[in-house]
Gaussian input, Z-matrix of N, CA and C with variables (Angstrom, degrees):
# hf/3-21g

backbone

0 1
 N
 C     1     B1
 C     2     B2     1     A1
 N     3     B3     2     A2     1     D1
 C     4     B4     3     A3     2     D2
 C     5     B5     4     A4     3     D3
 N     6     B6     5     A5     4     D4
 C     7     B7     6     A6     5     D5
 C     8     B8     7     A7     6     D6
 N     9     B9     8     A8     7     D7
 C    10    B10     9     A9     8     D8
 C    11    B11    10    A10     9     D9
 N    12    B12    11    A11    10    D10
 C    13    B13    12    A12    11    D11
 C    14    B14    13    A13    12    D12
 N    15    B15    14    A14    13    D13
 C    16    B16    15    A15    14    D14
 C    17    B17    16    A16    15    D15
 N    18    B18    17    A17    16    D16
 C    19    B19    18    A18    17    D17
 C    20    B20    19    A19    18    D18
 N    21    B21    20    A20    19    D19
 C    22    B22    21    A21    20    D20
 C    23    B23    22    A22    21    D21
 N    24    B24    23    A23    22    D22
 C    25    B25    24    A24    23    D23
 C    26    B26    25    A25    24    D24
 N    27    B27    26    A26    25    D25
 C    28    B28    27    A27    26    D26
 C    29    B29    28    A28    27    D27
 N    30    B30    29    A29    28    D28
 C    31    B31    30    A30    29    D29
 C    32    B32    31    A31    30    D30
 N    33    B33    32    A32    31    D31
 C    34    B34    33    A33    32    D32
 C    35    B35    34    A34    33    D33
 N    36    B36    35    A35    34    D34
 C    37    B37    36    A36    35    D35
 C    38    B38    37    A37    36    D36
 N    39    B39    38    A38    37    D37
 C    40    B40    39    A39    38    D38
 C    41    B41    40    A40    39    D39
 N    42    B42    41    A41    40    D40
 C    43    B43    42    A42    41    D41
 C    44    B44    43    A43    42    D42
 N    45    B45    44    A44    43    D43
 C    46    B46    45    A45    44    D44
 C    47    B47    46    A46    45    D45
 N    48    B48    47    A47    46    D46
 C    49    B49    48    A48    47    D47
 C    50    B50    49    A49    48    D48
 N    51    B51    50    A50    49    D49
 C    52    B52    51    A51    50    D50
 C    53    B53    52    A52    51    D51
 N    54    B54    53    A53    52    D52
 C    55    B55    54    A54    53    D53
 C    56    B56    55    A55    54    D54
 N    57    B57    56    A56    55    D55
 C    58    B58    57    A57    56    D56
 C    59    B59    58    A58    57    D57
 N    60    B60    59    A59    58    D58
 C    61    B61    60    A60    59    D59
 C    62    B62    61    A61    60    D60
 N    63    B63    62    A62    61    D61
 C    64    B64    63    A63    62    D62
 C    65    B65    64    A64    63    D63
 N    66    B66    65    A65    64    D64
 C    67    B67    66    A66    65    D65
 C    68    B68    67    A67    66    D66
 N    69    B69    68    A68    67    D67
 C    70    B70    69    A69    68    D68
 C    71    B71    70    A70    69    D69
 N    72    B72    71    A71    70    D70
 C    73    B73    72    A72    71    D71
 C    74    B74    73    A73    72    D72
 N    75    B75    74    A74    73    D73
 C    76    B76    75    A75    74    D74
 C    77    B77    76    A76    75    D75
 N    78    B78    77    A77    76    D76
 C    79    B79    78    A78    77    D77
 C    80    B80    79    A79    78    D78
 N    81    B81    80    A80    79    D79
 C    82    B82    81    A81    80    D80
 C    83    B83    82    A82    81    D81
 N    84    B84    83    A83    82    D82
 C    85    B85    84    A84    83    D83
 C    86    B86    85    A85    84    D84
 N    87    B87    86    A86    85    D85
 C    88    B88    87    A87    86    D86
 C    89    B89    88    A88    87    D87
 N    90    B90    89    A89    88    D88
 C    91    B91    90    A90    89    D89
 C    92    B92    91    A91    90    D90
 N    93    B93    92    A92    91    D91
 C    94    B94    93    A93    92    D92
 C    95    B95    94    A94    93    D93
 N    96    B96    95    A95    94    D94
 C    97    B97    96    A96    95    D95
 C    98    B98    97    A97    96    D96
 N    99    B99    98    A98    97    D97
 C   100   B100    99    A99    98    D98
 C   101   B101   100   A100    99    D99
 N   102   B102   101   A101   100   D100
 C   103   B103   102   A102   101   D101
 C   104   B104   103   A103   102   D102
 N   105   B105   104   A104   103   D103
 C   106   B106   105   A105   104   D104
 C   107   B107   106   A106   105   D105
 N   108   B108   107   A107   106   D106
 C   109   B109   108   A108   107   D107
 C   110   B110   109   A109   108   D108
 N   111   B111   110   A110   109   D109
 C   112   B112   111   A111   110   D110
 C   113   B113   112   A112   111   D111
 N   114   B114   113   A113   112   D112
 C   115   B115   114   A114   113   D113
 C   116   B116   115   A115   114   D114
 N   117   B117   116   A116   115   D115
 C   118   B118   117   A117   116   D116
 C   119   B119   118   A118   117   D117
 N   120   B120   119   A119   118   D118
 C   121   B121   120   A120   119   D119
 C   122   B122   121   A121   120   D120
 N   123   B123   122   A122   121   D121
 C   124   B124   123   A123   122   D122
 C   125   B125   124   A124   123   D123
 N   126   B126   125   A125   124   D124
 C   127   B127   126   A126   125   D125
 C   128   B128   127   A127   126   D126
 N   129   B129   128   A128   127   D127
 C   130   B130   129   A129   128   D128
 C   131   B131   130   A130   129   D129
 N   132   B132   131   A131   130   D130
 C   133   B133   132   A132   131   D131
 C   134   B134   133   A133   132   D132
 N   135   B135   134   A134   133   D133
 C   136   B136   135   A135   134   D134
 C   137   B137   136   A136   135   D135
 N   138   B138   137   A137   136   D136
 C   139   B139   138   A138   137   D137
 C   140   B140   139   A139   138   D138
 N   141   B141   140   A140   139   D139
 C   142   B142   141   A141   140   D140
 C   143   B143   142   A142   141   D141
 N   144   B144   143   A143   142   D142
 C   145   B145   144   A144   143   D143
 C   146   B146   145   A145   144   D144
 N   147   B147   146   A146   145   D145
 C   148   B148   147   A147   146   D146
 C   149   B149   148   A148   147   D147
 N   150   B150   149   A149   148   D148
 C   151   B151   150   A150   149   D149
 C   152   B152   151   A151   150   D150
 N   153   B153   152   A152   151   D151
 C   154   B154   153   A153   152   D152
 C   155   B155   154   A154   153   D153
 N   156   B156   155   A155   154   D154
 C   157   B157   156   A156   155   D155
 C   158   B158   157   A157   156   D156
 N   159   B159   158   A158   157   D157
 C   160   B160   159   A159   158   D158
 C   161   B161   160   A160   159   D159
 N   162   B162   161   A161   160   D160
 C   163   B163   162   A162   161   D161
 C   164   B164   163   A163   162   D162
 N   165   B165   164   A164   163   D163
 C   166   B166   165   A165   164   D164
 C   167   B167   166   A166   165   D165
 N   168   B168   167   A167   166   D166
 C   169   B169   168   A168   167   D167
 C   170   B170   169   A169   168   D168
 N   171   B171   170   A170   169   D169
 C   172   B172   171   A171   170   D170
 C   173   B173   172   A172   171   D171
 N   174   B174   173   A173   172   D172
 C   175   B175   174   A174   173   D173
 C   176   B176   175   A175   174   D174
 N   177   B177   176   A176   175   D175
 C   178   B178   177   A177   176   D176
 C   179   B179   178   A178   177   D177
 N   180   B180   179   A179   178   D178
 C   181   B181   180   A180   179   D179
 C   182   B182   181   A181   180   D180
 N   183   B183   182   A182   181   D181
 C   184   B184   183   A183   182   D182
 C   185   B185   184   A184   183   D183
 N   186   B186   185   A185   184   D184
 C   187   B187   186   A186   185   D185
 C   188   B188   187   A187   186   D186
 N   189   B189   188   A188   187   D187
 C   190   B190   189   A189   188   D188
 C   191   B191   190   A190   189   D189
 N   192   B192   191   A191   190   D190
 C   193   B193   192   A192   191   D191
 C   194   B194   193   A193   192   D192
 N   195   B195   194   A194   193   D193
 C   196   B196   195   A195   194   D194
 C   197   B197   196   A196   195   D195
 N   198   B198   197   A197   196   D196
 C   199   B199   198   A198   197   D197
 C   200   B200   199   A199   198   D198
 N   201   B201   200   A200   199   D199
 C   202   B202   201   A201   200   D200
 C   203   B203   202   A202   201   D201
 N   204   B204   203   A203   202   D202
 C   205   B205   204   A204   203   D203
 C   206   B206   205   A205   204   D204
 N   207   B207   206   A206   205   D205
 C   208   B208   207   A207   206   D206
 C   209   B209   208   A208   207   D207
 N   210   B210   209   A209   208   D208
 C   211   B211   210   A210   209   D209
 C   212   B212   211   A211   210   D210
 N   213   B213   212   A212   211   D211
 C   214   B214   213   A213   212   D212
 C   215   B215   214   A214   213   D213
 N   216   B216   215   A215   214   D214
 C   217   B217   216   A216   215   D215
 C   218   B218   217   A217   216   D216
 N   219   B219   218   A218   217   D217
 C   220   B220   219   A219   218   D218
 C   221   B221   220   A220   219   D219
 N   222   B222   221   A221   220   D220
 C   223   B223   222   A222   221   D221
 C   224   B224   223   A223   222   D222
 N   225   B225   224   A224   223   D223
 C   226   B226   225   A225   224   D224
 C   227   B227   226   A226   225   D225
 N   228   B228   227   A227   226   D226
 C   229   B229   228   A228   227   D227
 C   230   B230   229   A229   228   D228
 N   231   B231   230   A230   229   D229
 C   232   B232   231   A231   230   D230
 C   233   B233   232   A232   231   D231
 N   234   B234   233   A233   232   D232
 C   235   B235   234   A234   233   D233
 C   236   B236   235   A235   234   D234
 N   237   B237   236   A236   235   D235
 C   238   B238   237   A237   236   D236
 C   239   B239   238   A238   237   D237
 N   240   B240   239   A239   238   D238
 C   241   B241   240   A240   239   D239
 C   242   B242   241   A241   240   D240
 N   243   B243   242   A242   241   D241
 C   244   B244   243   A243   242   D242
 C   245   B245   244   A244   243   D243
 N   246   B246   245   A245   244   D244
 C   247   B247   246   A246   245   D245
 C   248   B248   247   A247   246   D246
 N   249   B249   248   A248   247   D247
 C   250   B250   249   A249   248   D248
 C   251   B251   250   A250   249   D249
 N   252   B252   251   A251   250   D250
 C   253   B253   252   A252   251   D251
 C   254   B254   253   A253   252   D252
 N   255   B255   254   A254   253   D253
 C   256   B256   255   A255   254   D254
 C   257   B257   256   A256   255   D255
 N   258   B258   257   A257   256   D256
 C   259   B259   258   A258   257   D257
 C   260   B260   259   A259   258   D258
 N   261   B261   260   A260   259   D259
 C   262   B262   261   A261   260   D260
 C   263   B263   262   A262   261   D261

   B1=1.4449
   B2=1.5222
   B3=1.5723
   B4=0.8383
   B5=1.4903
   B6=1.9469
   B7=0.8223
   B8=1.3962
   B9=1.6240
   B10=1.4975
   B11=1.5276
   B12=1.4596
   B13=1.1749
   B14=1.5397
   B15=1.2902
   B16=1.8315
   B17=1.4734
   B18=1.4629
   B19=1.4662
   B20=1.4367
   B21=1.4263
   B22=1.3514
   B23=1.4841
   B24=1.6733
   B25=1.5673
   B26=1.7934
   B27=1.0103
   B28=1.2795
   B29=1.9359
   B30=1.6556
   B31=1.6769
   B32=1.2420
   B33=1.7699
   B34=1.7335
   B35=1.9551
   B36=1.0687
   B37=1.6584
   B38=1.3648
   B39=1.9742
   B40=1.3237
   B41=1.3484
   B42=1.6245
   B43=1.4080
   B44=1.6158
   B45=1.5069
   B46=1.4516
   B47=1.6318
   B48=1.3064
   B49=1.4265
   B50=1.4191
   B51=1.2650
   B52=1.7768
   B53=1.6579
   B54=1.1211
   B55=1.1697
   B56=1.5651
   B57=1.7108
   B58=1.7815
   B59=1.3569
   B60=1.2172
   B61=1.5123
   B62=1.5669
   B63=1.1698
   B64=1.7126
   B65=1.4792
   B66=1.3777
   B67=1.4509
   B68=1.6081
   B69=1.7183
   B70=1.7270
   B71=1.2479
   B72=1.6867
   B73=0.6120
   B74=1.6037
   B75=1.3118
   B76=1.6722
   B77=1.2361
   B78=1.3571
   B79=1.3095
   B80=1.9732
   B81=1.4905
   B82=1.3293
   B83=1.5493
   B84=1.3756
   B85=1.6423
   B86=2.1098
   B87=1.3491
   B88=1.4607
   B89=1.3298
   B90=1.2648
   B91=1.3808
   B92=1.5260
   B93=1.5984
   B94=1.2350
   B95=1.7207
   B96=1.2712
   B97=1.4939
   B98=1.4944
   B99=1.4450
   B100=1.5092
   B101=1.4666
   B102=1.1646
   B103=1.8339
   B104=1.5272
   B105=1.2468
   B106=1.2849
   B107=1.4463
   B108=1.2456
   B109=1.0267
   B110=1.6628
   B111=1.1570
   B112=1.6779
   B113=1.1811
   B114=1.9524
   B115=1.6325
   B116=1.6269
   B117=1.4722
   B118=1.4030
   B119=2.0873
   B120=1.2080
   B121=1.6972
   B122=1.3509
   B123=1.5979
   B124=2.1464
   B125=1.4522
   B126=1.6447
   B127=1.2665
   B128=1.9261
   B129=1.5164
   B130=1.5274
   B131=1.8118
   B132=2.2198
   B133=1.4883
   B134=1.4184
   B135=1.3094
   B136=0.6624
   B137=2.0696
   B138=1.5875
   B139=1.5468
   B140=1.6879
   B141=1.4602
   B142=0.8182
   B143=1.8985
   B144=1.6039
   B145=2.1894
   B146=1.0500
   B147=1.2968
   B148=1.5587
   B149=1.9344
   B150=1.2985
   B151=1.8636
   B152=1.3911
   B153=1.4094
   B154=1.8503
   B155=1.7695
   B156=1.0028
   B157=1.5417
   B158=1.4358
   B159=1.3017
   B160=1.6017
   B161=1.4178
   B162=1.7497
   B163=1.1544
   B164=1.6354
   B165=1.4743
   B166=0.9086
   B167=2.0711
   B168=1.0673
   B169=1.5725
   B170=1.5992
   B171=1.3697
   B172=1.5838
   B173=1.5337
   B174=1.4001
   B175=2.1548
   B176=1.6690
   B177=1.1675
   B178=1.6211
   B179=1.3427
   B180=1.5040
   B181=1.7089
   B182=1.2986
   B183=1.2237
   B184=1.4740
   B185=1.9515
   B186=1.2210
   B187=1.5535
   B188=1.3788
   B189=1.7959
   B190=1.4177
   B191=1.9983
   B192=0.9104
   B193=1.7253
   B194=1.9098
   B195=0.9201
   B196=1.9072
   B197=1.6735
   B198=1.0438
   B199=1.7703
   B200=1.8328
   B201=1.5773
   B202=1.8437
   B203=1.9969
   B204=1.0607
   B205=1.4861
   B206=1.9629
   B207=1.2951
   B208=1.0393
   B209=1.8003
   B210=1.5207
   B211=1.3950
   B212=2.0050
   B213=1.1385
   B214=1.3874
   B215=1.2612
   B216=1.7627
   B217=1.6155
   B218=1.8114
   B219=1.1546
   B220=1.8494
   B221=1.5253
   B222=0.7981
   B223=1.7027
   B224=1.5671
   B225=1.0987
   B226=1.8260
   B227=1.0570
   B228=1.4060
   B229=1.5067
   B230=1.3007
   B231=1.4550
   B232=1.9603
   B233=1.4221
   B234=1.3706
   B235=1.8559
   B236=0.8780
   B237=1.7996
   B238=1.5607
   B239=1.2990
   B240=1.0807
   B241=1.8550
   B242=1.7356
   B243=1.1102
   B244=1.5618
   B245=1.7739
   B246=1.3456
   B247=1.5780
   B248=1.7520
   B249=1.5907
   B250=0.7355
   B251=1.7190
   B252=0.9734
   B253=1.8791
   B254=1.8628
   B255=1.3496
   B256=1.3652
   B257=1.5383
   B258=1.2862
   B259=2.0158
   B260=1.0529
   B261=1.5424
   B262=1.0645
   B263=1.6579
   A1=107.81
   A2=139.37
   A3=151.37
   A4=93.77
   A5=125.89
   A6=128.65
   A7=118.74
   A8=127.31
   A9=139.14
   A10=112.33
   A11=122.45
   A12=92.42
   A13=143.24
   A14=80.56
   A15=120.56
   A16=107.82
   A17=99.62
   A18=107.62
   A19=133.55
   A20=107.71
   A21=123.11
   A22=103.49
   A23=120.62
   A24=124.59
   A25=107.93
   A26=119.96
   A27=148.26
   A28=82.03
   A29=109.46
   A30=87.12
   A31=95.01
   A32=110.52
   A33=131.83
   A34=88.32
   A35=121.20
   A36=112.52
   A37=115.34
   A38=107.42
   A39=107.96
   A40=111.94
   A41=130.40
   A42=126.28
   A43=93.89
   A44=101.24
   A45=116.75
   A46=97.68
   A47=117.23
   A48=137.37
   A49=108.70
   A50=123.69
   A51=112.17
   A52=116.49
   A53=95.03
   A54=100.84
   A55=113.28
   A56=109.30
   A57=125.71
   A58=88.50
   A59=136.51
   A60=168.29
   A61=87.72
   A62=139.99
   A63=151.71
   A64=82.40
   A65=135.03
   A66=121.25
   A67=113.89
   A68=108.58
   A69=93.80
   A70=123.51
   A71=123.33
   A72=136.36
   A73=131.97
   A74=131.58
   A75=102.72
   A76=126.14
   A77=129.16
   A78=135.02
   A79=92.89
   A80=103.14
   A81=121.45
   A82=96.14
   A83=120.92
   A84=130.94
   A85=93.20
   A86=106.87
   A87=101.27
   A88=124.92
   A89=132.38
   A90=146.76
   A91=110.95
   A92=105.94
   A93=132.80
   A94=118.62
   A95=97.33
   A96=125.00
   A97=115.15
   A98=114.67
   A99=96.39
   A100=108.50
   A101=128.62
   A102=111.85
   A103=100.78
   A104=147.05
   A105=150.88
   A106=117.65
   A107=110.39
   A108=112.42
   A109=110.99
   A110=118.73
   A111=131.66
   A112=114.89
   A113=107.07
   A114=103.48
   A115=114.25
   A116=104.84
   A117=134.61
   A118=100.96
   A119=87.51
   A120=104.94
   A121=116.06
   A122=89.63
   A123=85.38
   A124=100.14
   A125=132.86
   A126=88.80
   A127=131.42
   A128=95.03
   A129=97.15
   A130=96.82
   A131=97.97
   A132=96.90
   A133=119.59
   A134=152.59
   A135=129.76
   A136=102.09
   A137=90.54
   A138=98.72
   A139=106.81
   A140=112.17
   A141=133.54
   A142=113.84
   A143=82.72
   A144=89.41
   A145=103.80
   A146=111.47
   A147=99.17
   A148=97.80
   A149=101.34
   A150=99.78
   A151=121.08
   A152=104.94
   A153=98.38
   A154=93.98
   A155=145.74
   A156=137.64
   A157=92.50
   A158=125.06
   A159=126.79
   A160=115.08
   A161=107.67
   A162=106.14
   A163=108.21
   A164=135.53
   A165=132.73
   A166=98.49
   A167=96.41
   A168=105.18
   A169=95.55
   A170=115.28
   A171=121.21
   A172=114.10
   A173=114.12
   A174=133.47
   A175=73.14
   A176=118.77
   A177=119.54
   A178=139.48
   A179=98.88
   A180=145.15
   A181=99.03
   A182=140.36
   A183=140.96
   A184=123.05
   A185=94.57
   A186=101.24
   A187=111.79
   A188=119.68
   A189=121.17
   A190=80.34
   A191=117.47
   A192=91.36
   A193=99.60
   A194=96.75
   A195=103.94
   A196=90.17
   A197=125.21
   A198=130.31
   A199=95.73
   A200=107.49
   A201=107.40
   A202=105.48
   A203=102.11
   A204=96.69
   A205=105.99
   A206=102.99
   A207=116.42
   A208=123.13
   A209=107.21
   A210=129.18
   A211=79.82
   A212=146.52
   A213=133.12
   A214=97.74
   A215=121.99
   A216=118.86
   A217=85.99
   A218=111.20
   A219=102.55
   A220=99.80
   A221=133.52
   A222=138.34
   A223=94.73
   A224=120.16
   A225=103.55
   A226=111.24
   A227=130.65
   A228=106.37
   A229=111.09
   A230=106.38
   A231=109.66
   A232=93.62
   A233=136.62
   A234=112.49
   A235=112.84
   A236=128.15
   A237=117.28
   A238=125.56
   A239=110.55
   A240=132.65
   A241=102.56
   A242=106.30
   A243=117.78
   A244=130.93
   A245=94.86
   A246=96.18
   A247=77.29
   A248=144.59
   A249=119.05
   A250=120.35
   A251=136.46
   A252=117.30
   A253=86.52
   A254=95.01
   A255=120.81
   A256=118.16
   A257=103.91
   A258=104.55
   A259=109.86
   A260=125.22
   A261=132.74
   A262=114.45
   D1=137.95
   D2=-122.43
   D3=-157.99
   D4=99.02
   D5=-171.83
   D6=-66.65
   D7=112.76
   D8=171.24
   D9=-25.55
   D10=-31.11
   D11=170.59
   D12=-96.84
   D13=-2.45
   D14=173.98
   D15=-64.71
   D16=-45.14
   D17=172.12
   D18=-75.01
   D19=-4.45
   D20=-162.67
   D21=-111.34
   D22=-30.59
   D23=162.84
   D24=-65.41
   D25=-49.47
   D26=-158.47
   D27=-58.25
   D28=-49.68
   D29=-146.66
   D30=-122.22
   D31=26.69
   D32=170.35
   D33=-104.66
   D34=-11.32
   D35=-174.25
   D36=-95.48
   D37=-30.48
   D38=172.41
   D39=-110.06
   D40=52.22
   D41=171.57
   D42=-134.49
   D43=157.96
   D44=-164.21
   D45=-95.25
   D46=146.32
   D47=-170.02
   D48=-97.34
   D49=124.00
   D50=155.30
   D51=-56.37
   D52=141.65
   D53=169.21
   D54=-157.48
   D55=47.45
   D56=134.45
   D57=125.72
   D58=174.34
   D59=-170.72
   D60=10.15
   D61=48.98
   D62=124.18
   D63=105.72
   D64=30.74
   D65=170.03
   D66=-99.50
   D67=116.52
   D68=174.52
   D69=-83.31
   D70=172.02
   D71=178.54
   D72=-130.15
   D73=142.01
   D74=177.35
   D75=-88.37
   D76=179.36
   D77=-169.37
   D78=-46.90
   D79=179.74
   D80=-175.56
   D81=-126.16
   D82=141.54
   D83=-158.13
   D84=-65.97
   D85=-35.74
   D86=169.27
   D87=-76.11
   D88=-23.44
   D89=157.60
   D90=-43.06
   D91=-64.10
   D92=-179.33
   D93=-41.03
   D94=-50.83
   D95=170.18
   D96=-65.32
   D97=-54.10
   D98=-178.24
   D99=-88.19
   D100=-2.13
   D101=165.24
   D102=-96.74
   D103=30.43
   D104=128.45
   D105=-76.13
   D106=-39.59
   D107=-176.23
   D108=-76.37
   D109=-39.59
   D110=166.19
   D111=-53.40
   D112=-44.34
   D113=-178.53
   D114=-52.87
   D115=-44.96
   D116=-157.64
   D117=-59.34
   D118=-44.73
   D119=167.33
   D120=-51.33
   D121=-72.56
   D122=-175.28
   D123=-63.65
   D124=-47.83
   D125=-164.20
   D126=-70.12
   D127=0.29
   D128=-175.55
   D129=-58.17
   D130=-68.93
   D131=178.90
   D132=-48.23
   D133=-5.76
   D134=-157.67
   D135=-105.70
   D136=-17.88
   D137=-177.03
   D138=-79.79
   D139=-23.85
   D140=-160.12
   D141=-75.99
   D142=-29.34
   D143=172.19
   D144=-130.07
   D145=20.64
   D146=179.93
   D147=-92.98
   D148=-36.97
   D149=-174.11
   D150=-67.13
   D151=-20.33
   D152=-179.96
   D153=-83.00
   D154=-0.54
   D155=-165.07
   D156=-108.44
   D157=-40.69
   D158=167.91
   D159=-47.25
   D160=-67.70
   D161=-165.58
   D162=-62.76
   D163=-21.39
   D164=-148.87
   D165=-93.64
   D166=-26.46
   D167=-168.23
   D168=-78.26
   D169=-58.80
   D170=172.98
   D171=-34.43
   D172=-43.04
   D173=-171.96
   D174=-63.49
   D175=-78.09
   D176=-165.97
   D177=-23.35
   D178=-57.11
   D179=141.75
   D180=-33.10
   D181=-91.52
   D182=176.73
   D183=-44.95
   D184=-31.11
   D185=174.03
   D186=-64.96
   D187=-37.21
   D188=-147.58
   D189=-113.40
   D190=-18.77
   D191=171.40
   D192=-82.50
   D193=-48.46
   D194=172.58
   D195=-27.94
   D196=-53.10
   D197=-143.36
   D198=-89.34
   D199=-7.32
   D200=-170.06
   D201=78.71
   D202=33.06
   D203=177.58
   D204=-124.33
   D205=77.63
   D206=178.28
   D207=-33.76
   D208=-68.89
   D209=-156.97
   D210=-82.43
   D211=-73.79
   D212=170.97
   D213=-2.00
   D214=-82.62
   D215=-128.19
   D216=-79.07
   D217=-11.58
   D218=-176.26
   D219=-76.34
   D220=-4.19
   D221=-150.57
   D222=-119.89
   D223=-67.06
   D224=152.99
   D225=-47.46
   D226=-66.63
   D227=-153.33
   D228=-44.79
   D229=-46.90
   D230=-159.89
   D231=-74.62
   D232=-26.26
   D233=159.01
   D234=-48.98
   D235=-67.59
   D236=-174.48
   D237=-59.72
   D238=1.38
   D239=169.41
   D240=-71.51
   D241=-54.39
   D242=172.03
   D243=-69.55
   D244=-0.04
   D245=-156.49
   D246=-120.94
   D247=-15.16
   D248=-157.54
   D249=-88.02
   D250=153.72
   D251=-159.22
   D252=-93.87
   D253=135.96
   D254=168.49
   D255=-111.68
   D256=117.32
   D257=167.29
   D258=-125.43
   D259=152.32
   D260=165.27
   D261=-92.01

């Protein structure tokens, strides 16, 4: 899963801007810079809470097959499947 707001700098950096009588324009090299610099932010925080919610769902996952509850610990896993931060 691929945090929305990550996605929202990401696809505010490659879209063209008005800039008056319907002519666009692209970002500005300082523009450019500070939503890199923002991206660069969330994705730290975002790596940053995303791993204790992983590891914790996986402990869960392992508790409930431990317990003989098969289809449970698959049901965590594939949450912490979802919770884990993906970049390209």
């Amino acid at each position: 899963m691929k945090n929305p707001y990550i996605r929202a700098v990401e696809r505010r950096m490659k879209t063209l801007v008005p800039c008056g009588a319907g002519v666009l324009r692209s970002l500005s090299v300082d523009e450019l810079k500070l939503l890199e610099g923002l991206l660069k932010e969330f994705k730290k925080l975002d790596k940053q809470f995303s791993l204790p919610v992983v590891s914790k769902l996986l402990k869960v996952a392992d508790q409930c097959e431990a317990g003989g509850h098969k289809s449970r610990a698959r049901m965590f896993r594939a949450l912490a499947k979802e919770f884990e931060v993906k970049y390209q």
